[in-house]
PDB file of the backbone (N, CA, C, O) and the ligand in Angstrom, with CONECT records:
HET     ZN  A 101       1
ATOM      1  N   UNK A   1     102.188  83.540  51.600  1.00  0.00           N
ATOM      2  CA  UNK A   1     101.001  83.222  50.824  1.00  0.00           C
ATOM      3  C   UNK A   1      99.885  84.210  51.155  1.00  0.00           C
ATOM      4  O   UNK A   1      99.583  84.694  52.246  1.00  0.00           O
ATOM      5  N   UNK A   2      99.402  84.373  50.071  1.00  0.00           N
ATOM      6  CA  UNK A   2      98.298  85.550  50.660  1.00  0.00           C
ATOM      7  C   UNK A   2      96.852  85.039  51.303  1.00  0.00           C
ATOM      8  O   UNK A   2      96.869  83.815  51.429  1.00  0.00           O
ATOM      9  N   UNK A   3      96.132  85.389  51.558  1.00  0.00           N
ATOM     10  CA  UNK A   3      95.152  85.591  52.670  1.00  0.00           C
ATOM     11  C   UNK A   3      94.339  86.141  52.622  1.00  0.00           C
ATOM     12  O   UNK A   3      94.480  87.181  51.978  1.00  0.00           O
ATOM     13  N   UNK A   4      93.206  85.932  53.115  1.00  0.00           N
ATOM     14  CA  UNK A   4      91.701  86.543  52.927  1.00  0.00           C
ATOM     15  C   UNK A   4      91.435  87.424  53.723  1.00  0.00           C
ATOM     16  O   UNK A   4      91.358  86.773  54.765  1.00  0.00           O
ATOM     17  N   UNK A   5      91.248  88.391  53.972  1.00  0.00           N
ATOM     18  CA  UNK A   5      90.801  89.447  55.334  1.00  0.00           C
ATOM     19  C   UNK A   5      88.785  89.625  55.086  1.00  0.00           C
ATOM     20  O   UNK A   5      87.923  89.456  54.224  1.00  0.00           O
ATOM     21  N   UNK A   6      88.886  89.911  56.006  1.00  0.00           N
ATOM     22  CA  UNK A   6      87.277  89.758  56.258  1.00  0.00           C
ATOM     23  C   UNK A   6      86.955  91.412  56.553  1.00  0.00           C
ATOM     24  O   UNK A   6      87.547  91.751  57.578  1.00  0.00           O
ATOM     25  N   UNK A   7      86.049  92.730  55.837  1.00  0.00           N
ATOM     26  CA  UNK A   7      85.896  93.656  56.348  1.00  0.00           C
ATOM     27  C   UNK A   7      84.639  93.990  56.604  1.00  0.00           C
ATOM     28  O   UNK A   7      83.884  94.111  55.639  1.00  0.00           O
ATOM     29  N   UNK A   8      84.332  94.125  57.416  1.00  0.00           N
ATOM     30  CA  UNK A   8      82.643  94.784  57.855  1.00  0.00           C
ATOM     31  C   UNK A   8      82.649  96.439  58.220  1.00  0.00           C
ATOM     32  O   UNK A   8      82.930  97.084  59.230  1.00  0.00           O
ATOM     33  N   UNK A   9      82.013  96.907  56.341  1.00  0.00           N
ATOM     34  CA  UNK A   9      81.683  98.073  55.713  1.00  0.00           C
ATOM     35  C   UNK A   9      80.320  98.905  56.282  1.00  0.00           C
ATOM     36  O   UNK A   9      79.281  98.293  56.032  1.00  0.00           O
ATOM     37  N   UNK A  10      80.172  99.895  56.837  1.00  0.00           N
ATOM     38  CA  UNK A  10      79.199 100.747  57.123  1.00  0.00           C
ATOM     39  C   UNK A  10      78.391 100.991  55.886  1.00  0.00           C
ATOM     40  O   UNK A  10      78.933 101.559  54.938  1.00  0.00           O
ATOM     41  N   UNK A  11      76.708 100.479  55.791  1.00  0.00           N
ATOM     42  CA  UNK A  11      76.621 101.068  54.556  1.00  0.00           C
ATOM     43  C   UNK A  11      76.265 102.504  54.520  1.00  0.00           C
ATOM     44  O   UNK A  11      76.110 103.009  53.408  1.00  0.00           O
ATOM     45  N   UNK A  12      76.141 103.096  55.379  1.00  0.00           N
ATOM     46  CA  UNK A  12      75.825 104.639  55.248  1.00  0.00           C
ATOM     47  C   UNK A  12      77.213 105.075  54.588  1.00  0.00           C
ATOM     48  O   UNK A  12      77.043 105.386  53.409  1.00  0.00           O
ATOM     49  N   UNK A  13      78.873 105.213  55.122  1.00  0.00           N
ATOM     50  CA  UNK A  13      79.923 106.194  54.615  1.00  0.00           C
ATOM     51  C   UNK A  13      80.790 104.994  54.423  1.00  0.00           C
ATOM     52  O   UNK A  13      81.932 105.209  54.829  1.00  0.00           O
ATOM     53  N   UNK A  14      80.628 103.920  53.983  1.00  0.00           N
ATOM     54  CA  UNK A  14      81.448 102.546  53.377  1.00  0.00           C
ATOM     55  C   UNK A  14      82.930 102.609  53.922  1.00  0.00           C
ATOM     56  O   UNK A  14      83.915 102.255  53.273  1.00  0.00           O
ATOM     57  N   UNK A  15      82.945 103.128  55.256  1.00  0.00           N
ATOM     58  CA  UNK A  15      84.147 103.248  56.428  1.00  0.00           C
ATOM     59  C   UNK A  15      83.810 101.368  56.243  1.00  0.00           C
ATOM     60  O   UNK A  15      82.717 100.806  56.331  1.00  0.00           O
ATOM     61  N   UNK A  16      85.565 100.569  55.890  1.00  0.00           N
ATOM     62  CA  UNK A  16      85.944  99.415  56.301  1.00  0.00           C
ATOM     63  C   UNK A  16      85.912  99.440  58.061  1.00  0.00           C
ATOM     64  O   UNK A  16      85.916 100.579  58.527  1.00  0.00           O
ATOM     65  N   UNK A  17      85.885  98.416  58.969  1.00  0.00           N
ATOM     66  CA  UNK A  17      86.239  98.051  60.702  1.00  0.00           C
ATOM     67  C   UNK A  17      86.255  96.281  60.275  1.00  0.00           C
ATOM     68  O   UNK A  17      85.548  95.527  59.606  1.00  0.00           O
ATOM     69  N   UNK A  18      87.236  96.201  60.924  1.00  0.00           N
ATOM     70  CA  UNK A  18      87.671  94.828  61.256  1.00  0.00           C
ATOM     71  C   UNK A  18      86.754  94.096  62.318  1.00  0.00           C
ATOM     72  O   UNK A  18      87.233  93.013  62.656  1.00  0.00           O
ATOM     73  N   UNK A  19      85.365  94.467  63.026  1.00  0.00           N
ATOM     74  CA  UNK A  19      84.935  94.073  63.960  1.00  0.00           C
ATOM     75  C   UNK A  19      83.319  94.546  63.041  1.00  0.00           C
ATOM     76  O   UNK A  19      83.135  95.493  62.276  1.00  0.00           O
ATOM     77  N   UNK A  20      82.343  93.457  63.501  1.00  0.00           N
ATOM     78  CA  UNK A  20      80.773  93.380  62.715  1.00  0.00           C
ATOM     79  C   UNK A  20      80.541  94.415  63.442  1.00  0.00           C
ATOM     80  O   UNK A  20      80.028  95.371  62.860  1.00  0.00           O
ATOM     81  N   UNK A  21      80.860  94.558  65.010  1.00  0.00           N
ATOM     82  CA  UNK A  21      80.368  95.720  65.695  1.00  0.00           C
ATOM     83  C   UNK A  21      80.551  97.000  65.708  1.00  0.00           C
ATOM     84  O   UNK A  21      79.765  97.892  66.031  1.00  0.00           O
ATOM     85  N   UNK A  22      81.834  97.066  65.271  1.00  0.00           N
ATOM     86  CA  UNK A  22      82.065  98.692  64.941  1.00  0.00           C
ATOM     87  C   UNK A  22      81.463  98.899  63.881  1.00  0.00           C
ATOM     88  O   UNK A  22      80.867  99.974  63.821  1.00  0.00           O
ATOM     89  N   UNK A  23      81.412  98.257  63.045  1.00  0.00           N
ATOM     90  CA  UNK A  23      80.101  98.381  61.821  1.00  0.00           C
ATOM     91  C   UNK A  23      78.971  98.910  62.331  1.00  0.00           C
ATOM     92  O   UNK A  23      78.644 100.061  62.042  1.00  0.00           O
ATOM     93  N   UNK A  24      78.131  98.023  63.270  1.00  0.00           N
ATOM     94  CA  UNK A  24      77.053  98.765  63.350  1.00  0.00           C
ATOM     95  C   UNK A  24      76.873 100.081  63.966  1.00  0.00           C
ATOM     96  O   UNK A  24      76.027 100.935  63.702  1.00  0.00           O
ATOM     97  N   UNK A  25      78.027 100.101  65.029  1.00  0.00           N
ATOM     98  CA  UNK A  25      78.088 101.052  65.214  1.00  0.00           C
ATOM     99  C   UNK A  25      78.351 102.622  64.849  1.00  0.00           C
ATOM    100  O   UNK A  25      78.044 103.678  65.401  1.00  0.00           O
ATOM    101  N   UNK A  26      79.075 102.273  63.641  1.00  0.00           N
ATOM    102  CA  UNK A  26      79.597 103.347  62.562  1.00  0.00           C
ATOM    103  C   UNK A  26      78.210 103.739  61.704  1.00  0.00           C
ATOM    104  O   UNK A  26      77.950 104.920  61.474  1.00  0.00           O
ATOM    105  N   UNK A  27      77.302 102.600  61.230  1.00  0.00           N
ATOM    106  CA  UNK A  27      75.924 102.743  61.300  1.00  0.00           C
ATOM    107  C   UNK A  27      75.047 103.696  61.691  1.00  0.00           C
ATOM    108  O   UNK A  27      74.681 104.674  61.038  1.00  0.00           O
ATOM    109  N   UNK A  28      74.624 103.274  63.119  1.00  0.00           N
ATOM    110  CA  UNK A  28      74.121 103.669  64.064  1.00  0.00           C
ATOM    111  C   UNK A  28      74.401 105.537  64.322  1.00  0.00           C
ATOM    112  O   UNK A  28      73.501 106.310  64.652  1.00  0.00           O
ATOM    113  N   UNK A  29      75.972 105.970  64.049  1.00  0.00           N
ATOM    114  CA  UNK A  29      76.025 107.553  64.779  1.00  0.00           C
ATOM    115  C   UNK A  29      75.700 108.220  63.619  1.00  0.00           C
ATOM    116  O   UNK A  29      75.607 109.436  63.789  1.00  0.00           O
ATOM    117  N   UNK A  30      75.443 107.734  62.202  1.00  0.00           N
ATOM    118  CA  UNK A  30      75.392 108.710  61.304  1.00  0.00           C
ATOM    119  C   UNK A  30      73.935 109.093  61.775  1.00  0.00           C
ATOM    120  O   UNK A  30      73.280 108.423  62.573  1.00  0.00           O
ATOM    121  N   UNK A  31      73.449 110.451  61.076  1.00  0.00           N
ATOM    122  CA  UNK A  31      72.220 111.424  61.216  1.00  0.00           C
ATOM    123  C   UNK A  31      71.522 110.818  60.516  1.00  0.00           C
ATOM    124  O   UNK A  31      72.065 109.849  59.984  1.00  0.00           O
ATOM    125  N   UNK A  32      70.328 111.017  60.244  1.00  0.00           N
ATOM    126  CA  UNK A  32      68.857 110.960  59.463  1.00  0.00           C
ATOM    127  C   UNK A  32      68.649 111.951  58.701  1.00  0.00           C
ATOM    128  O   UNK A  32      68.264 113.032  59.147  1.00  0.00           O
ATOM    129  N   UNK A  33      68.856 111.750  57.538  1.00  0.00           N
ATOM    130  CA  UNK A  33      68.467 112.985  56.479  1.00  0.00           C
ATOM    131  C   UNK A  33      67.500 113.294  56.541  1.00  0.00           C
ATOM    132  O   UNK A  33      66.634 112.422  56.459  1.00  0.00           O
ATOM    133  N   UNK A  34      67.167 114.458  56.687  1.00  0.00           N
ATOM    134  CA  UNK A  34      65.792 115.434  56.926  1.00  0.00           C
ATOM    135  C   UNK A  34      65.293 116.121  55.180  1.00  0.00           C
ATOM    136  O   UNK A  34      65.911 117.041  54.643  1.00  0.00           O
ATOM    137  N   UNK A  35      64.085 115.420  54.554  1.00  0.00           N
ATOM    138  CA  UNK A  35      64.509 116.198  53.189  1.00  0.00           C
ATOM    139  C   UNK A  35      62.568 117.256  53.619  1.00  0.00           C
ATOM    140  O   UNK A  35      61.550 116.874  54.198  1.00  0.00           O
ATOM    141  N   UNK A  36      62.861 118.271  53.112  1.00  0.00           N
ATOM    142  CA  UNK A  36      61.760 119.366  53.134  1.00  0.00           C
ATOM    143  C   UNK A  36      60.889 119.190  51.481  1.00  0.00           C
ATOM    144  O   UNK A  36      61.538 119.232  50.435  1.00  0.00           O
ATOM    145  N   UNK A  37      59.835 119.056  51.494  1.00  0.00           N
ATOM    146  CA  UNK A  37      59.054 118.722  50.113  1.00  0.00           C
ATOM    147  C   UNK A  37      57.800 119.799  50.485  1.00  0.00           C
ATOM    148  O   UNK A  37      57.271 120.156  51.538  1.00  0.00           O
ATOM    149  N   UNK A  38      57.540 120.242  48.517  1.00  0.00           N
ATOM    150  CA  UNK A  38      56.360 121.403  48.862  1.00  0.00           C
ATOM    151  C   UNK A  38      55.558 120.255  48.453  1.00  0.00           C
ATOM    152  O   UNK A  38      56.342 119.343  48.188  1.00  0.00           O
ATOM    153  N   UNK A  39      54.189 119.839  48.258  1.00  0.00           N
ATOM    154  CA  UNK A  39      53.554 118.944  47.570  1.00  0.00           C
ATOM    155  C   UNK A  39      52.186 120.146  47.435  1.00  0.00           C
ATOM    156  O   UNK A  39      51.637 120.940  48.199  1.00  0.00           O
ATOM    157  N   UNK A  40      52.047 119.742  46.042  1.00  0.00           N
ATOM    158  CA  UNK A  40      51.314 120.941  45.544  1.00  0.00           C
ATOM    159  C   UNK A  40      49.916 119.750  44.853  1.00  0.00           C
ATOM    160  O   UNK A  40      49.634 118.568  45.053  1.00  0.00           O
ATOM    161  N   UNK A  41      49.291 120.956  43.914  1.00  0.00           N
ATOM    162  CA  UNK A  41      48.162 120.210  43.560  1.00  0.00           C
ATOM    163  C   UNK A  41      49.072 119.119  42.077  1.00  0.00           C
ATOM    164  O   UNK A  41      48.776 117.935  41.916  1.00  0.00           O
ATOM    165  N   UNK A  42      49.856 119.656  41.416  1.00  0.00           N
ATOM    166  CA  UNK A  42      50.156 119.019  40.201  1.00  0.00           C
ATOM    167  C   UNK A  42      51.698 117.879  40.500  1.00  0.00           C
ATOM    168  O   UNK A  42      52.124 117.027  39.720  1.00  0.00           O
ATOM    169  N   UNK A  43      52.294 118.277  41.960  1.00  0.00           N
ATOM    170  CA  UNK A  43      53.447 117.893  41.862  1.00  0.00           C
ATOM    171  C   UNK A  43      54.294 117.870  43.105  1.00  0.00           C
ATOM    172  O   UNK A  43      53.689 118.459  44.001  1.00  0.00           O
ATOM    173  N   UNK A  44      55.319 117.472  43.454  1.00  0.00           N
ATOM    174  CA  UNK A  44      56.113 117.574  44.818  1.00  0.00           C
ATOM    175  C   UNK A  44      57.356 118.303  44.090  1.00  0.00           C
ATOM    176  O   UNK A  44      57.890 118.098  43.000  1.00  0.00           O
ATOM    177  N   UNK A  45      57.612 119.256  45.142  1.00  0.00           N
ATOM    178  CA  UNK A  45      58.892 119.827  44.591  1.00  0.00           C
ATOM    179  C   UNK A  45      59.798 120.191  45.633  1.00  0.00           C
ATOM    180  O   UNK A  45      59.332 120.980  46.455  1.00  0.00           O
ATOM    181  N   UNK A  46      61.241 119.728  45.844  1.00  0.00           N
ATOM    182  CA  UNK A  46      62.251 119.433  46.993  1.00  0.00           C
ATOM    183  C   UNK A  46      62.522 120.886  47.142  1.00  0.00           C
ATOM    184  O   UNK A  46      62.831 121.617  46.201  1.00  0.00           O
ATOM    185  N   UNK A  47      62.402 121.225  48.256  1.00  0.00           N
ATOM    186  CA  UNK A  47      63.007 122.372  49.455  1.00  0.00           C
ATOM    187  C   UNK A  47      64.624 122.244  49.362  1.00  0.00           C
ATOM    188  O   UNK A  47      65.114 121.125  49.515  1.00  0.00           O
ATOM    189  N   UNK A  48      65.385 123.256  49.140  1.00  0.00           N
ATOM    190  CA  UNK A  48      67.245 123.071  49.791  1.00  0.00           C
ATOM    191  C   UNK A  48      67.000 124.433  50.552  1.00  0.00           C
ATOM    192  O   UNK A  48      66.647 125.471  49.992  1.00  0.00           O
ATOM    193  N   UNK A  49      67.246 124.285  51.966  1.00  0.00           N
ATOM    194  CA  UNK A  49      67.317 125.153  52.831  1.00  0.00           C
ATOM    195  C   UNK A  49      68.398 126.366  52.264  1.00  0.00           C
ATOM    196  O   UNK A  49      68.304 127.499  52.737  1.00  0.00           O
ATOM    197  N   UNK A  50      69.498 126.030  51.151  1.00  0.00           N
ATOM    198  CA  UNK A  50      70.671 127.388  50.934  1.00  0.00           C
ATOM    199  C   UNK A  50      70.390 127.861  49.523  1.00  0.00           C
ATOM    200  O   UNK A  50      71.211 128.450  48.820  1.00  0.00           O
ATOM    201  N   UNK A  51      68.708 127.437  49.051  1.00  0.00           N
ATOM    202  CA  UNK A  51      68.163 128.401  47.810  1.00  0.00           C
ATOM    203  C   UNK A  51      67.764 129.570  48.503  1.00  0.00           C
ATOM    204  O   UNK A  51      67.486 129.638  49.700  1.00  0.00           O
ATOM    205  N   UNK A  52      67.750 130.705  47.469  1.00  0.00           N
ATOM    206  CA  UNK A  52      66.885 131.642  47.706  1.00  0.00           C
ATOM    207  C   UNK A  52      65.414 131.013  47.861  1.00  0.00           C
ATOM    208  O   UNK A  52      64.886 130.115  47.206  1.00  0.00           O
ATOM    209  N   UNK A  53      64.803 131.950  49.194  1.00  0.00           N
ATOM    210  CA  UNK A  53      63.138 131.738  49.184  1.00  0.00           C
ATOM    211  C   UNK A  53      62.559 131.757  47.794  1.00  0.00           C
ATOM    212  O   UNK A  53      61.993 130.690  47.557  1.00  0.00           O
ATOM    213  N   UNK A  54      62.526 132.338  47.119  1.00  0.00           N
ATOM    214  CA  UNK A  54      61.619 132.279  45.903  1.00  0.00           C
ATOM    215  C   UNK A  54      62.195 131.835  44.629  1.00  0.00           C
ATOM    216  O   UNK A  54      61.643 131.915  43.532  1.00  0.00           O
ATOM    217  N   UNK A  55      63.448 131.321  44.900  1.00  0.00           N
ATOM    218  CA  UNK A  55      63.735 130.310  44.032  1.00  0.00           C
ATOM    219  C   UNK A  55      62.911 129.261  43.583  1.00  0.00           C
ATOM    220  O   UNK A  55      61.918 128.999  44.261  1.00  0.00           O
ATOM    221  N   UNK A  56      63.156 128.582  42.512  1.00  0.00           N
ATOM    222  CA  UNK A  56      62.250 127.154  42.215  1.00  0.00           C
ATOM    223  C   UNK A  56      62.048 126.458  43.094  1.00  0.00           C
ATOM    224  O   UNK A  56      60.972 125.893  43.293  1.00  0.00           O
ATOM    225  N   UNK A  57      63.475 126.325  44.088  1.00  0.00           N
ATOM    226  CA  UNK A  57      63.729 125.120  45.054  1.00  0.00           C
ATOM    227  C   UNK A  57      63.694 126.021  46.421  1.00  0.00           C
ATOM    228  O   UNK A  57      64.029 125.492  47.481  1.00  0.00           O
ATOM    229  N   UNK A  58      63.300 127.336  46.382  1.00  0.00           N
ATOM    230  CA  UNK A  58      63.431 127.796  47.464  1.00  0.00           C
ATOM    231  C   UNK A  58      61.593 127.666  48.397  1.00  0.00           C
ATOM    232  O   UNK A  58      60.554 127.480  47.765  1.00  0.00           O
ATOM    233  N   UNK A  59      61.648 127.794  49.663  1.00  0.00           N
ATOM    234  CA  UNK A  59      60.812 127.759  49.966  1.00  0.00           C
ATOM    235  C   UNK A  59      58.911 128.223  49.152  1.00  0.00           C
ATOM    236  O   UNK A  59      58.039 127.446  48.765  1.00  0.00           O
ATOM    237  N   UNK A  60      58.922 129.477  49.175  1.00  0.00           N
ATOM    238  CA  UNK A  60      58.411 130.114  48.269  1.00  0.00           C
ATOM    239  C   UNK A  60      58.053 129.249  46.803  1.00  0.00           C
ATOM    240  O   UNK A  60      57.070 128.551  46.555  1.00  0.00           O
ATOM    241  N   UNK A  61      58.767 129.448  46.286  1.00  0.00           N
ATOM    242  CA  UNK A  61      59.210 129.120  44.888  1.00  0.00           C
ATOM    243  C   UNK A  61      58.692 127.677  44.393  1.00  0.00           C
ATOM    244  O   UNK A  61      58.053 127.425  43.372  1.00  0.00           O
ATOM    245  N   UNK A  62      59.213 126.663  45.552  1.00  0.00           N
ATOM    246  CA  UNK A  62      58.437 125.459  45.373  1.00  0.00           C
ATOM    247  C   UNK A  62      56.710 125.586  45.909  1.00  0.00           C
ATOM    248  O   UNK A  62      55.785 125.158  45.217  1.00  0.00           O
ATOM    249  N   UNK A  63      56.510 126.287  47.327  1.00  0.00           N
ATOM    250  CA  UNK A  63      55.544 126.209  47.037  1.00  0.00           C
ATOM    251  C   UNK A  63      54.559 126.435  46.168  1.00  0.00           C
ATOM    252  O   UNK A  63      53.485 125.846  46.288  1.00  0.00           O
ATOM    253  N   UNK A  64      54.819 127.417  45.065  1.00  0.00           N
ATOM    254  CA  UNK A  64      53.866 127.922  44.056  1.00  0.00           C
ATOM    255  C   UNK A  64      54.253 127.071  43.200  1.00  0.00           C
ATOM    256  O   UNK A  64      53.265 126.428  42.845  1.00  0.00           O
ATOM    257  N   UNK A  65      55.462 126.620  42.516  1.00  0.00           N
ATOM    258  CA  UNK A  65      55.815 125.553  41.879  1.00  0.00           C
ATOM    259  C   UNK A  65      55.204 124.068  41.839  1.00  0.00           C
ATOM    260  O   UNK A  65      55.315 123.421  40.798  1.00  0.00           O
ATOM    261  N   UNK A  66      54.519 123.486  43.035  1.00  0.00           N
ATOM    262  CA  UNK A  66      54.138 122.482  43.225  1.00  0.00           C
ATOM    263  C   UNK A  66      52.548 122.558  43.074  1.00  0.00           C
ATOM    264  O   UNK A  66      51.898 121.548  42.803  1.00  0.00           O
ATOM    265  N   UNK A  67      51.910 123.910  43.279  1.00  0.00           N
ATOM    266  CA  UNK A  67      50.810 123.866  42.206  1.00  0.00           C
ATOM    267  C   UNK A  67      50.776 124.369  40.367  1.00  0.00           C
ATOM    268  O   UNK A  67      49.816 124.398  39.596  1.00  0.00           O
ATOM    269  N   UNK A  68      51.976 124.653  40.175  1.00  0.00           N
ATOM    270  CA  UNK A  68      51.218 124.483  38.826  1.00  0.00           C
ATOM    271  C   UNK A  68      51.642 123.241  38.020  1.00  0.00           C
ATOM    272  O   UNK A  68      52.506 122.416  38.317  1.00  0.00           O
ATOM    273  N   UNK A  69      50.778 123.293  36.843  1.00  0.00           N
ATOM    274  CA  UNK A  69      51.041 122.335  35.740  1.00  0.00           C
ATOM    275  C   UNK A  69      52.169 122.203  35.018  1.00  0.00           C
ATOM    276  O   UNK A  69      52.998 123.106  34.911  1.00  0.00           O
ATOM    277  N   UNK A  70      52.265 121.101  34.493  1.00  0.00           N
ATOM    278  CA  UNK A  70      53.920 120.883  33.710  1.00  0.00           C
ATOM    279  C   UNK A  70      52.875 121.233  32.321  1.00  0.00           C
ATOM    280  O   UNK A  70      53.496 121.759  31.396  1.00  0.00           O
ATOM    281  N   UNK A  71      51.698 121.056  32.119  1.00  0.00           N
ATOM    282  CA  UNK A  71      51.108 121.374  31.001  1.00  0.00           C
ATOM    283  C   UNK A  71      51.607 122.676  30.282  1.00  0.00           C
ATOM    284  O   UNK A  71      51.328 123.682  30.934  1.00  0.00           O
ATOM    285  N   UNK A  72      52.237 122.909  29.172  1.00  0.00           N
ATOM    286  CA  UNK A  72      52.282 124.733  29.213  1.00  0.00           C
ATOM    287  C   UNK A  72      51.237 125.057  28.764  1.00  0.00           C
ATOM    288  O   UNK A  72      51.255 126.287  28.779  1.00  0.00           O
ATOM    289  N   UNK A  73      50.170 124.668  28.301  1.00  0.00           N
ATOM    290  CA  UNK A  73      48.758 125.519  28.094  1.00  0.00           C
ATOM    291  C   UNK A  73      47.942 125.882  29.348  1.00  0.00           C
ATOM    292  O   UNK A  73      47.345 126.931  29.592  1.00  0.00           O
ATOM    293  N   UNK A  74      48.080 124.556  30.221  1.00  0.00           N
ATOM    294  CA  UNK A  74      47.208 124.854  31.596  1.00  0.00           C
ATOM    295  C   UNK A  74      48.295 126.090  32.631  1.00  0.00           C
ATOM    296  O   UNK A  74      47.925 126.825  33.547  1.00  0.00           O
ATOM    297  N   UNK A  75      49.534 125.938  32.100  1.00  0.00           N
ATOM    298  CA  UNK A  75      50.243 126.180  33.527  1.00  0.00           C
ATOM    299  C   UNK A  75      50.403 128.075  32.915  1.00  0.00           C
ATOM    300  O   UNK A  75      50.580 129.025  33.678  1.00  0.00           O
ATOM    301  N   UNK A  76      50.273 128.166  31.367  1.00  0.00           N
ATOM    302  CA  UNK A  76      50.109 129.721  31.077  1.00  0.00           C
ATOM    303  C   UNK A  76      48.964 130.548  31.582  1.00  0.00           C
ATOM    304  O   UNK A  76      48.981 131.762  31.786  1.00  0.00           O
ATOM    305  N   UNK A  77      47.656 129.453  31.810  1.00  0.00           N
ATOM    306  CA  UNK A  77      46.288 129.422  32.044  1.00  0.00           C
ATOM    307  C   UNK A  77      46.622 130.423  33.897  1.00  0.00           C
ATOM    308  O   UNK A  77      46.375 131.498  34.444  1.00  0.00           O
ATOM    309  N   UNK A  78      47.379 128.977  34.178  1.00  0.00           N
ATOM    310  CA  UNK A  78      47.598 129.113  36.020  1.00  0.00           C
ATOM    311  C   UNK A  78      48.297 130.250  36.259  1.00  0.00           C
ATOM    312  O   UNK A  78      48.235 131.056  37.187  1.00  0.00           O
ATOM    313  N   UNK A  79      48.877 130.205  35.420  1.00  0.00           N
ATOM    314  CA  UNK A  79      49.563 131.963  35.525  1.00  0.00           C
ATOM    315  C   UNK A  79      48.875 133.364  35.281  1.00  0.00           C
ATOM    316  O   UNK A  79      48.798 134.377  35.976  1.00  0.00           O
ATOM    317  N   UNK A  80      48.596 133.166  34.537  1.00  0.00           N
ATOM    318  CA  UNK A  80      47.448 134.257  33.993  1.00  0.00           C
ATOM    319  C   UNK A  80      46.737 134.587  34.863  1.00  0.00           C
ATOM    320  O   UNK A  80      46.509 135.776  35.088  1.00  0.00           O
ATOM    321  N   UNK A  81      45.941 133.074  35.935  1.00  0.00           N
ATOM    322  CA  UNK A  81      45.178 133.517  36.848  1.00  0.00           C
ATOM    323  C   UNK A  81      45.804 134.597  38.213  1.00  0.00           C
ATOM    324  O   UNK A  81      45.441 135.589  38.846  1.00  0.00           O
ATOM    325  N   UNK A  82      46.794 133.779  38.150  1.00  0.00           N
ATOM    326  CA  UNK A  82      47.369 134.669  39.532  1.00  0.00           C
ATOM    327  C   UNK A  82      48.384 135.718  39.333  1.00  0.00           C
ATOM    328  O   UNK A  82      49.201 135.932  40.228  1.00  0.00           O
ATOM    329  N   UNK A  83      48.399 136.286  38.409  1.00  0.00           N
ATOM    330  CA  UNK A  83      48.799 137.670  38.011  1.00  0.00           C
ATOM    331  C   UNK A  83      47.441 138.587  37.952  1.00  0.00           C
ATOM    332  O   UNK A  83      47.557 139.737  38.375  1.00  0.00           O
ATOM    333  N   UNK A  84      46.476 138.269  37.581  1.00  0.00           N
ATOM    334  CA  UNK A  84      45.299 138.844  37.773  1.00  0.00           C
ATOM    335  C   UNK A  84      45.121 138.335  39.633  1.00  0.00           C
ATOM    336  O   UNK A  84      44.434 139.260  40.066  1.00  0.00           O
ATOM    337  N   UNK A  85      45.264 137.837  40.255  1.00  0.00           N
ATOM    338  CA  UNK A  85      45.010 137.856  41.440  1.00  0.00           C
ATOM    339  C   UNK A  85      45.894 138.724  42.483  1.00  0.00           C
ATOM    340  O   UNK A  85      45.355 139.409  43.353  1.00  0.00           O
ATOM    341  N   UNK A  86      47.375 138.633  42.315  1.00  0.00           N
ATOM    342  CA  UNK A  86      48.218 139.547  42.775  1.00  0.00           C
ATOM    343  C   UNK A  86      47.910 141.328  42.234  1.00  0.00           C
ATOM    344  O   UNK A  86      48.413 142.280  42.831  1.00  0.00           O
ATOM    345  N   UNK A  87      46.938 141.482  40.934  1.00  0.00           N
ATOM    346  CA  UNK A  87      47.028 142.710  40.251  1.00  0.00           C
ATOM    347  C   UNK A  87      48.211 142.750  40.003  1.00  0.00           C
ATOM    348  O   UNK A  87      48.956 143.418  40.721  1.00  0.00           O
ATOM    349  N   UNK A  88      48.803 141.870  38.657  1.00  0.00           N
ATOM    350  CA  UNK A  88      49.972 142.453  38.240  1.00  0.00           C
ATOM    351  C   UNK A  88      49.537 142.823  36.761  1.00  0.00           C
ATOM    352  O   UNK A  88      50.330 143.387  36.007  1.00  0.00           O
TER     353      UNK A  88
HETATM  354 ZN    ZN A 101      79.563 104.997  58.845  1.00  0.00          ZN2+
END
């Protein structure tokens, strides 16, 4: 006759253990995700450490990214300015 089994699931990597404690413990050794954010004047924009720097998502890239506007009139504006500021 069949039978009920009881499993206590890690919720971090949903590893089944037959024991509540190895649960927590399976818990417990995973890491802490570390996430990197530019936060700008218009916006937050996520860091991936294996973009290029001046990618969107690269260091660089978000940071200037996270000040401009999603507006495209203001954000052609924001551009404009700092091409005249770099002298381009
Ligand atoms: Zn786990």
């Amino acid at each position: 006759m069949a039978y009920i089994e009881i499993r206590y699931c890690c919720p971090i990597c949903k590893a089944a253990h037959s024991e509540y404690i190895e649960a927590v413990r399976c818990r417990n050794k995973h890491d802490i995700i570390v996430e990197r954010w530019a936060v700008g004047k218009h916006k937050k924009v996520r860091i991936f450490e294996n973009h290029h720097k001046d990618s969107c998502n690269g260091e660089n890239g978000a940071l200037k990214e996270a000040d401009l506007s999603d507006n495209i009139h203001e954000r052609r504006k924001q551009l404009e300015e700092l091409r005249k500021i770099n002298g381009g």
